[in-house]
MDTraj code that builds the backbone (N, CA, C; nanometers):
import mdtraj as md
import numpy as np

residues = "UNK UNK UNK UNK UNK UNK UNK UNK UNK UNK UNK UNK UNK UNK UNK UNK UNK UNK UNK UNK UNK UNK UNK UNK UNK UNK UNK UNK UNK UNK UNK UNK UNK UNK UNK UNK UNK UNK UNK UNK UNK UNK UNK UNK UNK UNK UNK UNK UNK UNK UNK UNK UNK UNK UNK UNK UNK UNK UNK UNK UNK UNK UNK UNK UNK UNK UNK UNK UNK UNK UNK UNK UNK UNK UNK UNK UNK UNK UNK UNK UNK UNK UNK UNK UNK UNK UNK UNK UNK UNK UNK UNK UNK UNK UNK UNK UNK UNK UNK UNK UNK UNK UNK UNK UNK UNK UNK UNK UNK UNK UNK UNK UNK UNK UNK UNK UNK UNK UNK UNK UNK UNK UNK UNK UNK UNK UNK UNK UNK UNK UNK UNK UNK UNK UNK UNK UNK UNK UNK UNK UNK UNK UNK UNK UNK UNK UNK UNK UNK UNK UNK UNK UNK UNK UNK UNK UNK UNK UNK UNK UNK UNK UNK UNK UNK UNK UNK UNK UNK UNK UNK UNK UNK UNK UNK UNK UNK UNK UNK UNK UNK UNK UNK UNK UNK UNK UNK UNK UNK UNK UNK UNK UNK UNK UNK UNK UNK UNK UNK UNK UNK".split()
xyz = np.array([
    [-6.8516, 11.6296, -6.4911],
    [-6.8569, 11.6269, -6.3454],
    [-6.9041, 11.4910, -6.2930],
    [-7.0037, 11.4599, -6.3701],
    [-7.0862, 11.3086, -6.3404],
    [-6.9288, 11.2295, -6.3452],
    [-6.9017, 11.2273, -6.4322],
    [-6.7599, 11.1044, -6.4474],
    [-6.6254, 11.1540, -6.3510],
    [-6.5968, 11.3190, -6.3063],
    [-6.5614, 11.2952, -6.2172],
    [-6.6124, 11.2503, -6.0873],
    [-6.7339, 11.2857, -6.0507],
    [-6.7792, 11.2141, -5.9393],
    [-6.7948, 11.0739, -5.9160],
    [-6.7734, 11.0050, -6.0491],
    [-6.7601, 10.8267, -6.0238],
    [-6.6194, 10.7922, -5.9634],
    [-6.5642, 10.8658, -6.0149],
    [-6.3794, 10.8541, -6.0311],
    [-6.3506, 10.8790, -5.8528],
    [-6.4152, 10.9698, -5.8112],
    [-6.3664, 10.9789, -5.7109],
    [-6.4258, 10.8596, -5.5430],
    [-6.6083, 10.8252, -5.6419],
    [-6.6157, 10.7342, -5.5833],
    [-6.5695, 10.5933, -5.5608],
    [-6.4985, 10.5241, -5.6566],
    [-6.4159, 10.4754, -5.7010],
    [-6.3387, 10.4284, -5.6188],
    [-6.2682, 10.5877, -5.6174],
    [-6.1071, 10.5641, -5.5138],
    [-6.1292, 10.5514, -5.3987],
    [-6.2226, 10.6275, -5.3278],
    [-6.2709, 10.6076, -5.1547],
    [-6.3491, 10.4693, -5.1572],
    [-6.4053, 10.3990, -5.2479],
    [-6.4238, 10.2414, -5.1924],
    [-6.3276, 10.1578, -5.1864],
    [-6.1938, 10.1378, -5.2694],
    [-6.0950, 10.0891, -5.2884],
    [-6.0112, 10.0611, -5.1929],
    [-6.0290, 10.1728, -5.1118],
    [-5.9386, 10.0902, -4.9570],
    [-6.0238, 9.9908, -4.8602],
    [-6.1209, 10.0118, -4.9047],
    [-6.2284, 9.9233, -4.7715],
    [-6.2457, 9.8232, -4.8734],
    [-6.2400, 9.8197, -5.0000],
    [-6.2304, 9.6220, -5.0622],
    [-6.0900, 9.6024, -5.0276],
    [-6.0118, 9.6571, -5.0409],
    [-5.8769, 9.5826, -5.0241],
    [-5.8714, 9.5382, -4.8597],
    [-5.9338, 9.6153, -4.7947],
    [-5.9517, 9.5626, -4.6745],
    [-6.0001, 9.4565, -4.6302],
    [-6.1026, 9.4416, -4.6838],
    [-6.2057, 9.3467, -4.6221],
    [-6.1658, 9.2277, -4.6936],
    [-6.0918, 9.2073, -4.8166],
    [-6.0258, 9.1107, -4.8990],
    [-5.9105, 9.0814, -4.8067],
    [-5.8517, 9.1791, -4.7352],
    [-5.7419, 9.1157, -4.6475],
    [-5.7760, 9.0487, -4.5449],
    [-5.9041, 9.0717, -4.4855],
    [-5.9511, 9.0312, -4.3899],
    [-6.0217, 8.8859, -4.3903],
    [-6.0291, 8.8362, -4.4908],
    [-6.0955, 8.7706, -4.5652],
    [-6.0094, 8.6735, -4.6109],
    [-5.8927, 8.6967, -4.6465],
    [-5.7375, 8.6330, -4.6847],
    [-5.7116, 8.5902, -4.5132],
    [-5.6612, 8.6656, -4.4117],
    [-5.6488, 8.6444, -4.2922],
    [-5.7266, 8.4703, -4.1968],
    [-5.8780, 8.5632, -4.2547],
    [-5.9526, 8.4302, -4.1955],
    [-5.9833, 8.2979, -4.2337],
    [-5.9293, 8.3035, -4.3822],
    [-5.8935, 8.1751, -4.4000],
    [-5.7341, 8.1022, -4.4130],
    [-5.6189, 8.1816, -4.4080],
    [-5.5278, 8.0974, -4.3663],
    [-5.4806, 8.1117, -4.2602],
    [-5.5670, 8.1751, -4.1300],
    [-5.5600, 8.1511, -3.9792],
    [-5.5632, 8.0353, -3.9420],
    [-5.6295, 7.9607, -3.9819],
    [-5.6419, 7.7889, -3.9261],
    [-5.4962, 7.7511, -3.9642],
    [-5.4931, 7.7610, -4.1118],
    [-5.3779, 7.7053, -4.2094],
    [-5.2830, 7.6752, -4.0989],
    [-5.2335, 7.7959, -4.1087],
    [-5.1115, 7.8521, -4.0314],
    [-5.1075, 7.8210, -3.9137],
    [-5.2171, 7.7733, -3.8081],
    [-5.1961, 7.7469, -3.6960],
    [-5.2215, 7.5771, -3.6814],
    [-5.2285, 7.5148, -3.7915],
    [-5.2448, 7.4005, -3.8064],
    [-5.0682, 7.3493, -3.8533],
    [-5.0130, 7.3886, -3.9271],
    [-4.8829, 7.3834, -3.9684],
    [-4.8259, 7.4426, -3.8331],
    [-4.8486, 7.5128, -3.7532],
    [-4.7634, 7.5669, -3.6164],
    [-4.7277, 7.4488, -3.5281],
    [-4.8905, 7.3927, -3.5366],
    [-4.9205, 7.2605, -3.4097],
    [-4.7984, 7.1837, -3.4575],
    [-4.8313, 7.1257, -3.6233],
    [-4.7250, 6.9822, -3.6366],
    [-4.6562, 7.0141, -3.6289],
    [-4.5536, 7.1315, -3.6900],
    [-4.3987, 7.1617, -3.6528],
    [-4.3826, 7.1662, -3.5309],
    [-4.4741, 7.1796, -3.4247],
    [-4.4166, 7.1846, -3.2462],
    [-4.4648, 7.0370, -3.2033],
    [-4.5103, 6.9504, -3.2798],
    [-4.5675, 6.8047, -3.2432],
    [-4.4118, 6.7310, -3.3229],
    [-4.3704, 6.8067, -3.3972],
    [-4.2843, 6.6842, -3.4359],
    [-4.1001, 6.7243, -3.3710],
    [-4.0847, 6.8515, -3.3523],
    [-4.0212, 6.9055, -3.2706],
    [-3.9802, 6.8416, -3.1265],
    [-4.1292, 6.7717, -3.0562],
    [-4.1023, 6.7702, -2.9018],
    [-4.1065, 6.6431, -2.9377],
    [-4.1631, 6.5793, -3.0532],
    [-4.1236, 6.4376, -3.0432],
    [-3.9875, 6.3897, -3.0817],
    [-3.8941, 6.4685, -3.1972],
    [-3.7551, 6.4272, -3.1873],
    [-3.6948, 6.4517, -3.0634],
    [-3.6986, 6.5528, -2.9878],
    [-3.6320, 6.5970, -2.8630],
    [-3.6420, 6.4498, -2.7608],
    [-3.7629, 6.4363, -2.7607],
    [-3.8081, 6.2992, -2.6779],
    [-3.7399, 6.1611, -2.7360],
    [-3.7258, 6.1462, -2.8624],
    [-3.6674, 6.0726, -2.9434],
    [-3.5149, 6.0528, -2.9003],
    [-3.4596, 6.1638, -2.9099],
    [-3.2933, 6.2174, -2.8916],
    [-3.2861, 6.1897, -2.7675],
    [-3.4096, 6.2092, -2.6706],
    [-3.3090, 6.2426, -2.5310],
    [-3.1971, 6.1304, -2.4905],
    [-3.1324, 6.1236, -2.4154],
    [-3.0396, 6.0495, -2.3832],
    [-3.0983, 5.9368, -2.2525],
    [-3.0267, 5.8688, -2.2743],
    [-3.0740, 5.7465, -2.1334],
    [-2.9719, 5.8046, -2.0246],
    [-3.0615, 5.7400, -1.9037],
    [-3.0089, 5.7706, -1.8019],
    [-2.8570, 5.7375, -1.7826],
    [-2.7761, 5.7611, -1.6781],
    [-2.6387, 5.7375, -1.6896],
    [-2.6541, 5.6055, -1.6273],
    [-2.6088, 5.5268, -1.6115],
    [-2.5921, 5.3638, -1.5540],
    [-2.5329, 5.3503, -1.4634],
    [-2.5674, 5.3522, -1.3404],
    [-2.4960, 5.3371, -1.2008],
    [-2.4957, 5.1818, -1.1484],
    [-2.3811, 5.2000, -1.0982],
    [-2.3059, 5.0101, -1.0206],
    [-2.3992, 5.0076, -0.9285],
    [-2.4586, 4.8666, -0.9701],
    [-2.6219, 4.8310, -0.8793],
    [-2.7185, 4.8220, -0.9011],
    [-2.6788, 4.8890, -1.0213],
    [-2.8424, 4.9421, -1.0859],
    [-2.8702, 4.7596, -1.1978],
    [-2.9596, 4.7565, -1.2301],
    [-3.0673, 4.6989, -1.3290],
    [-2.9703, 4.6785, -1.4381],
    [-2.9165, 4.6134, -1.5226],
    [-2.8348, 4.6366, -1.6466],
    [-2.9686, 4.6424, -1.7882],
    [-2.9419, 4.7549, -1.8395],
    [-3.0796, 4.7590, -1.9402],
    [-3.0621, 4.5702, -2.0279],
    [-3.1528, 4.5544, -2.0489],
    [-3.1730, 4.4252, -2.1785],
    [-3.1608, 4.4516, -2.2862],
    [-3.1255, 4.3634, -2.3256],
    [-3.1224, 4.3497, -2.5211],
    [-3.1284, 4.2109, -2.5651],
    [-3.1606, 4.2343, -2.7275],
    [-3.1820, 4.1283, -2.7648],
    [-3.0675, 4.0965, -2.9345],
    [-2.9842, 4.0667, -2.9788],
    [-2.9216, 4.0463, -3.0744],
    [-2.9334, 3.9432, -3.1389],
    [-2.8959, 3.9943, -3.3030],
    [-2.8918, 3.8708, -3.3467],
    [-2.7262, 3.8215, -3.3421],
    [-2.7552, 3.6539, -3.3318],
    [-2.6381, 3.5578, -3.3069],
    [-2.5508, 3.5982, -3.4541],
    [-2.4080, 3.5653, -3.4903],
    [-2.3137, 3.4962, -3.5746],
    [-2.3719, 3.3841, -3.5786],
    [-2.3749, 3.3243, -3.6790],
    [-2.4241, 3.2228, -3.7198],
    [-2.5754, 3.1507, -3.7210],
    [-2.6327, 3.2362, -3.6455],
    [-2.7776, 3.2476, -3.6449],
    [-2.8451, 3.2234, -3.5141],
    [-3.0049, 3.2468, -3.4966],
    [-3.0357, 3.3034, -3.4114],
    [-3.0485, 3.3988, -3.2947],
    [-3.0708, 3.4490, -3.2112],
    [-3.0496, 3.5459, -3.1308],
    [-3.0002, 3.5243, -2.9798],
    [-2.9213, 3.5971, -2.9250],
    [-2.9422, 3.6241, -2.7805],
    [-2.9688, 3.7338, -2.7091],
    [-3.0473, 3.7255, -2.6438],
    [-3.0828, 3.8255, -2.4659],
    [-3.0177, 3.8069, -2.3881],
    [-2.9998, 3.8817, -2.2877],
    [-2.9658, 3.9503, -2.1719],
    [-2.9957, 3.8392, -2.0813],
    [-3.1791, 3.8311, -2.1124],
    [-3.2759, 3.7685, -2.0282],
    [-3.2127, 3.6291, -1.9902],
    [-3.1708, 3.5801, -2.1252],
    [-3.1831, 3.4727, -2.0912],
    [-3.0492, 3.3799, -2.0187],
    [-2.9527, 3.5020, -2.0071],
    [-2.8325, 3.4778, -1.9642],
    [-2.8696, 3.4807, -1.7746],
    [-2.9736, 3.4482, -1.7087],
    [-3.0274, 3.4346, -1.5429],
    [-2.8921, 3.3449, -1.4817],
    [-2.8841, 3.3650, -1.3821],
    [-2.8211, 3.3203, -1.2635],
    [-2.6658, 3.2879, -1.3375],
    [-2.6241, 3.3338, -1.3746],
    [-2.5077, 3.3864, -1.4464],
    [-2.4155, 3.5440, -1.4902],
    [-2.3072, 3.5466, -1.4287],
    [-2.1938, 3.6742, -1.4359],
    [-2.1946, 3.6509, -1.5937],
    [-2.2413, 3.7823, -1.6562],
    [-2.2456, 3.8227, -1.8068],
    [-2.1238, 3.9643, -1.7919],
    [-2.0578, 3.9459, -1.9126],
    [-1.9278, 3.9974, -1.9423],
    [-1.9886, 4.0269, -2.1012],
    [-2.0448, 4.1654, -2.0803],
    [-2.0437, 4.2367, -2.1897],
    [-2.0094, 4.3000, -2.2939],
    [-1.9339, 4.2414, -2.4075],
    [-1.8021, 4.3511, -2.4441],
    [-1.8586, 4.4146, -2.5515],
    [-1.8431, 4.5310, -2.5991],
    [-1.8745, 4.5739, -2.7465],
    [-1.7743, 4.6476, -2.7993],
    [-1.7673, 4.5983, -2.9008],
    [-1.6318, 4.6132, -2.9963],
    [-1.6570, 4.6146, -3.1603],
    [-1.5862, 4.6182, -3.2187],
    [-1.5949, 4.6814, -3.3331],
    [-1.4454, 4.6048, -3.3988],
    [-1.4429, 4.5385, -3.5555],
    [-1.3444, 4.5057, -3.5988],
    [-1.1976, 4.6207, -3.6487],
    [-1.2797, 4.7168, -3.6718],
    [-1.1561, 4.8191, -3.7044],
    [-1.0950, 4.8755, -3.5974],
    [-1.0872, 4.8347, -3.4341],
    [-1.0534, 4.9292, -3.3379],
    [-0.9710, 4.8221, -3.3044],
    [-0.8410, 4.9005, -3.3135],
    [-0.7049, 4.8263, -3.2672],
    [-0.7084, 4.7657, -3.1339],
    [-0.7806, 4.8488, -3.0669],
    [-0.7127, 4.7606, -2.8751],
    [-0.8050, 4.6274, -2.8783],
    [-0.9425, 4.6707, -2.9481],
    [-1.0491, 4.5392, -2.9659],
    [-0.9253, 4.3959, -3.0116],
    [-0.8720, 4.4214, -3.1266],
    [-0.7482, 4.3121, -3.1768],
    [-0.6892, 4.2986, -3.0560],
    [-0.6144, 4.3664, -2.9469],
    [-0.5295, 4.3379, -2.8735],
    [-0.5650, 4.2572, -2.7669],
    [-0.7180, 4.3205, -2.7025],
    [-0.7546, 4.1813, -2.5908],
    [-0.8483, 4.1021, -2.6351],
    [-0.8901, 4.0900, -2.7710],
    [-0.9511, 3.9553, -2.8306],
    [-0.9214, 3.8094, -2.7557],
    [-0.7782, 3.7776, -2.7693],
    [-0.7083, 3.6455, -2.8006],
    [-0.7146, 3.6636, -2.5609],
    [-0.6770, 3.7497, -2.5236],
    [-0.7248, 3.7387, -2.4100],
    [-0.8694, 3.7214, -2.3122],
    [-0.9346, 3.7548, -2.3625],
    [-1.0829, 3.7463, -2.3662],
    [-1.1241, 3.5713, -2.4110],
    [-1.0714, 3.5229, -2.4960],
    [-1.0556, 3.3854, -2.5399],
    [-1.0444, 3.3002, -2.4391],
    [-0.8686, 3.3620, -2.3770],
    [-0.8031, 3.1980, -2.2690],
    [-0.9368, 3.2359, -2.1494],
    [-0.9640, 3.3858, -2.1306],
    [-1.0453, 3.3621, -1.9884],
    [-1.1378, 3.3227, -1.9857],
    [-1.2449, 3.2538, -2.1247],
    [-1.3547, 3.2342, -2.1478],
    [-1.3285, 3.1311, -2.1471],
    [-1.2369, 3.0325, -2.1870],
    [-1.2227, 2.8652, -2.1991],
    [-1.1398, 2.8415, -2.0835],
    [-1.1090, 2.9209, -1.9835],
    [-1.0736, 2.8982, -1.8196],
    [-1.1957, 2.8957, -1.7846],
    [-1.2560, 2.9659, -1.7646],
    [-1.4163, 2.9818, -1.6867],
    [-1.4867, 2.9149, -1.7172],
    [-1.5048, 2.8575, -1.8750],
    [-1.6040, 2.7098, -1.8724],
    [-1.5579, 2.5938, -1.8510],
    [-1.3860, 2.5830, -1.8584],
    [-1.3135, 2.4706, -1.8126],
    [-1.3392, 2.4307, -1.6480],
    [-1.3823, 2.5413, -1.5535],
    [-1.3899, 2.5216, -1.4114],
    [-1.5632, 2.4872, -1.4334],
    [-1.6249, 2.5007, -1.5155],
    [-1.7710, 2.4980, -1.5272],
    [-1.8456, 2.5766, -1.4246],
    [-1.7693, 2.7270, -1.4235],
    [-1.8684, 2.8908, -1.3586],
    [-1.9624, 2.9155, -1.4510],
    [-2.0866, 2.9462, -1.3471],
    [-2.2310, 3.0333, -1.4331],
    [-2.1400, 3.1678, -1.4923],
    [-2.1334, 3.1535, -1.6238],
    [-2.0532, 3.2822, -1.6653],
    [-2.0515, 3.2695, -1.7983],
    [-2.0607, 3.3990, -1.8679],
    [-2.0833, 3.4094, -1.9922],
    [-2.0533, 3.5221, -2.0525],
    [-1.9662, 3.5145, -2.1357],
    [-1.9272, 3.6425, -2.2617],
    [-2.0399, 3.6874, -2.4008],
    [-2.0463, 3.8476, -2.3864],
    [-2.1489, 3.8496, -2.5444],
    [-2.0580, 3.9068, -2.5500],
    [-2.0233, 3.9394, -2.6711],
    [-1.9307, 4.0239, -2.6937],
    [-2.0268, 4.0650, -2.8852],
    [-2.0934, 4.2049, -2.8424],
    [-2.1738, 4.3166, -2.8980],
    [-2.0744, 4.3414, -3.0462],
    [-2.0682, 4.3096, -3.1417],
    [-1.9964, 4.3874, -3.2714],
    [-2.0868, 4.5002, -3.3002],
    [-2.0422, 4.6581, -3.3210],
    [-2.0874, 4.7227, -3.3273],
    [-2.0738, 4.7739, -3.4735],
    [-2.0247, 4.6903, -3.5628],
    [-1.9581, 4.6678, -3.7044],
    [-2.0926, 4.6957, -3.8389],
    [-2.1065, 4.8194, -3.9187],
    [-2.1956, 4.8668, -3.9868],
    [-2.1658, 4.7521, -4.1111],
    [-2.0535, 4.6760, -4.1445],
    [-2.0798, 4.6153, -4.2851],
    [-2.1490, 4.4895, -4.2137],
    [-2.1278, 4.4554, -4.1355],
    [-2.2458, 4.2718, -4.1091],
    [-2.1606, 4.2020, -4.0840],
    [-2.2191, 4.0668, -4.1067],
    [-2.1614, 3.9750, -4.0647],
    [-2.0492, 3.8999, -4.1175],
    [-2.0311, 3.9399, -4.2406],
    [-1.8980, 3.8592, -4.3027],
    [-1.7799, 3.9596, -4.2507],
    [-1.7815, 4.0608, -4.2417],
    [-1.6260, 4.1379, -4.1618],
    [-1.6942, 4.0576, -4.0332],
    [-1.7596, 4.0433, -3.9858],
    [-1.6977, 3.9972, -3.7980],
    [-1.6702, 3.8562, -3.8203],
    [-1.7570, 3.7784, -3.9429],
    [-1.7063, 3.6215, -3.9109],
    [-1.5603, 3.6133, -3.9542],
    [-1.4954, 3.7027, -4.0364],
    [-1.3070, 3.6954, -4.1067],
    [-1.2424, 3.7278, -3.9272],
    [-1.3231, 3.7994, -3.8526],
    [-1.1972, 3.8242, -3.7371],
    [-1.2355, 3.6964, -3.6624],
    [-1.3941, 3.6847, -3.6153],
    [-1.4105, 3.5780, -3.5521],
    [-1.2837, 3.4890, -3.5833],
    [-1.2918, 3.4173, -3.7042],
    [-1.2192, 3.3230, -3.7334],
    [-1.0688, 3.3100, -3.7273],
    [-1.0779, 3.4533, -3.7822],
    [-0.8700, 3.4786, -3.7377],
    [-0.8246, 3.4403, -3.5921],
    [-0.9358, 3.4927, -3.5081],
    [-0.8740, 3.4529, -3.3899],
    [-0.9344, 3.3438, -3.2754],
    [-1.0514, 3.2634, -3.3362],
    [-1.0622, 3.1367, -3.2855],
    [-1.1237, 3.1251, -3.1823],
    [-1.2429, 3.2550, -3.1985],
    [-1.2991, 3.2930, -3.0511],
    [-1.4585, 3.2203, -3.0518],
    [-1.4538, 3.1172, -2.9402],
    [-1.5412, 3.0892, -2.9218],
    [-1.6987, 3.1349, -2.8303],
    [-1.7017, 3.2473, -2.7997],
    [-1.8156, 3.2656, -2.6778],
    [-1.8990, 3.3419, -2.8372],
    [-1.9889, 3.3562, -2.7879],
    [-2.1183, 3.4388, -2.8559],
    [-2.0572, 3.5529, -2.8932],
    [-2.1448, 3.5775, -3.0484],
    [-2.0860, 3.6859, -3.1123],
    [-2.2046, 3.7607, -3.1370],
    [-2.2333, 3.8421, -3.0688],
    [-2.3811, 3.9391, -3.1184],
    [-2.3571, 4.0467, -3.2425],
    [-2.4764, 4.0499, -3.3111],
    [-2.4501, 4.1674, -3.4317],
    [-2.5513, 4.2956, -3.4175],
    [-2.4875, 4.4375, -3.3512],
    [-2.5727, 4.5269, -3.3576],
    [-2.4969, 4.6119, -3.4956],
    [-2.5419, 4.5954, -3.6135],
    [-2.4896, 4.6866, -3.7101],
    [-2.5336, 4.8709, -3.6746],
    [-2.6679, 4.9010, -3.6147],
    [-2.7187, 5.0532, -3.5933],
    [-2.6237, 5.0832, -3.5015],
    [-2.5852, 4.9954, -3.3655],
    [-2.4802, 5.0545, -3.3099],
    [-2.6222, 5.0644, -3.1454],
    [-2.7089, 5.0280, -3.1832],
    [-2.8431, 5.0793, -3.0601],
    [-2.7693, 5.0584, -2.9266],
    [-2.7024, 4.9552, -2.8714],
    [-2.6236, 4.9360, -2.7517],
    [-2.5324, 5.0384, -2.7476],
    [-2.5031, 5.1279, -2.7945],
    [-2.4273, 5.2182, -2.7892],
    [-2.4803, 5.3173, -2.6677],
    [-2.6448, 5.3837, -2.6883],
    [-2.7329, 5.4412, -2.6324],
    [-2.7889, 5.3734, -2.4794],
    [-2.7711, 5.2811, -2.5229],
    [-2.8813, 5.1643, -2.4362],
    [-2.7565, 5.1860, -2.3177],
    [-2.6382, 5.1928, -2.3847],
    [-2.5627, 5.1448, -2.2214],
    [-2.4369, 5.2651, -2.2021],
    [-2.4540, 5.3957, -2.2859],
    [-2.3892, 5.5140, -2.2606],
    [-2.2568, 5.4878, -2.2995],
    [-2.2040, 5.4391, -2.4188],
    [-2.0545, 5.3968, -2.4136],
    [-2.0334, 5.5255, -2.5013],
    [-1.8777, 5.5368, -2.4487],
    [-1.7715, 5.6176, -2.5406],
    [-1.6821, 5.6133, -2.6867],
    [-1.7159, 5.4566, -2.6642],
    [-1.6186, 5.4504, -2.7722],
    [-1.5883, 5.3123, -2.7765],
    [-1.5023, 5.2079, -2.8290],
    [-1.4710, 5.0657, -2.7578],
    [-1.3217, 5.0007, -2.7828],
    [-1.3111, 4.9382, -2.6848],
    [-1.4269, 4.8881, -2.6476],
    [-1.3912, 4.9386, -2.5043],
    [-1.5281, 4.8661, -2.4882],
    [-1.6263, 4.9291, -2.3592],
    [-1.6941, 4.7775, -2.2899],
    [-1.6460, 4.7333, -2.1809],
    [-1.6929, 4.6009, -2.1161],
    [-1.8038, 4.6559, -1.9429],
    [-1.9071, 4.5802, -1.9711],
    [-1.9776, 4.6011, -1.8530],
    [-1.9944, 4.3901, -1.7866],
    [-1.9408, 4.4416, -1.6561],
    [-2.0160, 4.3258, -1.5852],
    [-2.0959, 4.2803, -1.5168],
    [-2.2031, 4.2050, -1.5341],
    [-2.3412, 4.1810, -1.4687],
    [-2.3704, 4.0702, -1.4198],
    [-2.3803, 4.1173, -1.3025],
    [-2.3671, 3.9717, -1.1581],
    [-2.4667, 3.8705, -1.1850],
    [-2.4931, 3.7776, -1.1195],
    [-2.6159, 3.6589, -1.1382],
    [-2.7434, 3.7487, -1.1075],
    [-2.7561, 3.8019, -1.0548],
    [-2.9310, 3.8960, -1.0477],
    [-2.9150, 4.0086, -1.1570],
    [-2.8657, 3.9707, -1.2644],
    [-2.8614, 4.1160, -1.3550],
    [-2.7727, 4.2662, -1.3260],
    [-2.7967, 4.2415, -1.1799],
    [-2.7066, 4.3956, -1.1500],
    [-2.5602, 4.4564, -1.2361],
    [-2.5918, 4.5695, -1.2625],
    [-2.4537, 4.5994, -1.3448],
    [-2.3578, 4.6169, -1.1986],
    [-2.2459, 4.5085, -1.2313],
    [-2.0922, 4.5058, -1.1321],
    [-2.0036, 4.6065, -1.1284],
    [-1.9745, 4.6386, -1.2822],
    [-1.8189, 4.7336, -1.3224],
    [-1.8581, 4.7821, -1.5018],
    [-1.8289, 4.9043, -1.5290],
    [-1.7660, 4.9222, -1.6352],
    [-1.6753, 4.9323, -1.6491],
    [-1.6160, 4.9297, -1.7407],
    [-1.4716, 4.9029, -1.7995],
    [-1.4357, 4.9940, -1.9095],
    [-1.3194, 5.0931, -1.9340],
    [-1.3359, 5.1492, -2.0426],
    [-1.1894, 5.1236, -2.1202],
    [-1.1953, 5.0740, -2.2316],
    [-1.0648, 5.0208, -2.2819],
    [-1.0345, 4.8847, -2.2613],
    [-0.9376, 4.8181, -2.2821],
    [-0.8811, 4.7242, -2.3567],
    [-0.8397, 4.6976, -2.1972],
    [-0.8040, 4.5410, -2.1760],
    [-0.7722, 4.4714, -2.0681],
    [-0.6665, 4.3710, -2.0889],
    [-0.6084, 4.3247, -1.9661],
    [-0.5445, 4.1875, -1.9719],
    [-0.6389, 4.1242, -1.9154],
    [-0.7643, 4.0362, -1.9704],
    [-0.8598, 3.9524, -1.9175],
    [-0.8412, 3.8488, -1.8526],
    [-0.7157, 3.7877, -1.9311],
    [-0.6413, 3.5932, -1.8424],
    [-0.5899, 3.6796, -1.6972],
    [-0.5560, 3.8184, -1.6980],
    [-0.4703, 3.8097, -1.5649],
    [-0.5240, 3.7813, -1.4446],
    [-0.4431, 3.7324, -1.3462],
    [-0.5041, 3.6482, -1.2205],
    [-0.6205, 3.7127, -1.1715],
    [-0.5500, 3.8399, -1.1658],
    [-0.6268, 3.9675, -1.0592],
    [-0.7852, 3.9253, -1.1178],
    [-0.8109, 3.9912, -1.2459],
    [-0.9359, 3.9400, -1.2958],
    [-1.0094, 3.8099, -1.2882],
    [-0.9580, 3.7205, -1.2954],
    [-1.0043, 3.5587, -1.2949],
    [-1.0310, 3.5707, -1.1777],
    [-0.9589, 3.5872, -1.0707],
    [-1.0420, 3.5621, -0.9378],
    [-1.1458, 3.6961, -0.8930],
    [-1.1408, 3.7750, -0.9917],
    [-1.2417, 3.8869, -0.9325],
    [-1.3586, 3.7879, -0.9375],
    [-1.3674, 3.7085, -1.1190],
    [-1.4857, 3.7215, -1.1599],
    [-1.5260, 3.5755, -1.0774],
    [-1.4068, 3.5083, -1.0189],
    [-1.4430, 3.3658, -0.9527],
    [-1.5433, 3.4130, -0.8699],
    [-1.5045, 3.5222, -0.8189],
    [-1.5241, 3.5613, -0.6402],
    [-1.7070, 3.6215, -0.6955],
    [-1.7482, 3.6541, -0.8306],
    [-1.9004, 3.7042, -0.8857],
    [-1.9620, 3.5889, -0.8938],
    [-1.9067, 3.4773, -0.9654],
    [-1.9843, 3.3796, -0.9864],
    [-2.0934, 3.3235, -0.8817],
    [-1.9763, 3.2951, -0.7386],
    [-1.9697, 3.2728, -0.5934],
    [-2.0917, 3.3262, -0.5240],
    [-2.1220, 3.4436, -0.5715],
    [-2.2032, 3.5357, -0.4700],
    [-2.3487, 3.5407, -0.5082],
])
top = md.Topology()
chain = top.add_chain()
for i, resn in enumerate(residues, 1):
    res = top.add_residue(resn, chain, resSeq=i)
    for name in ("N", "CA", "C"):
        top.add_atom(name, md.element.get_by_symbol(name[0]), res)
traj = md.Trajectory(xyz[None], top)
């Protein structure tokens, strides 16, 4: 009887240790768990913030800045292009229409410094292998204005493009003038005297 009466005391303590062992389990990976909650919602709202998108770019507005590195070395800004119509292009060597108004983009750039207008072409390669694919086209086609190298593609974000190319123009106070989406006849008159008539103002 003695040994059944242990047996049975036994079993009626057995739920209140397993209890209090759970309880006990509980209160120490309560922090755990709410410590791993925090960073997964800290790193969560920081990609979201990361991702978000830039504002859309309205005619008038501020043209965001950048800074690239040059073809052939050193860098250019935005900044430093002041009291000068900047003709933004970003392009990419594998995109066919980019080939098509290259060699046009050319005559209107050596018209416009031939009249000696505050005016200036970057023209953004958005090209992931570097700089030896943009210096083989550079060279194929004999283009002299500034050749910027964004290999990440960051101007992509910075200025909401679709696809390229993609040309923005920015008056002597920075203001963004026009986007442009696609490929152009740049020498044509219509254009040359738009951009006469920017320089002007």
């Amino acid at each position: 009887m003695r040994k059944a009466d242990g047996m049975d005391a036994s079993k009626s303590s057995n739920p209140d240790q397993r209890k209090a062992k759970r309880l006990a389990v509980s209160f120490i990976l309560a922090p755990v768990l709410l410590t791993l909650l925090w960073a997964v919602g800290e790193r969560l709202t920081t990609e979201r913030v990361e991702e978000a998108p830039a504002p859309n770019l309205e005619i008038g507005s501020q043209a965001p800045r950048f800074e690239y590195p040059l073809l052939g070395g050193g860098s250019v800004s935005l900044a430093s292009q002041k009291n000068r119509v900047v003709l933004i292009n970003v392009w990419a060597t594998w995109c066919v229409p980019c080939l098509d108004e290259m060699p046009d983009l050319q005559r209107l750039y050596a018209r416009m410094k031939k009249d000696g207008a505050p005016f200036e072409i970057l023209a953004v390669s958005i090209d992931a292998l570097g700089a030896d694919a943009v210096r083989k086209f550079v060279d194929r086609f004999g283009l002299t204005f500034p050749i910027l190298l964004d290999p990440r593609g960051s101007i992509k974000k910075l200025y909401r493009t679709t696809g390229v190319p993609e040309t923005f123009i920015v008056d002597r106070q920075g203001r963004l003038l026009q986007k442009i989406i696609g490929a152009r006849k740049w020498d044509a008159p219509a254009i040359v005297e738009y951009l006469k008539q920017a320089v002007r103002s």
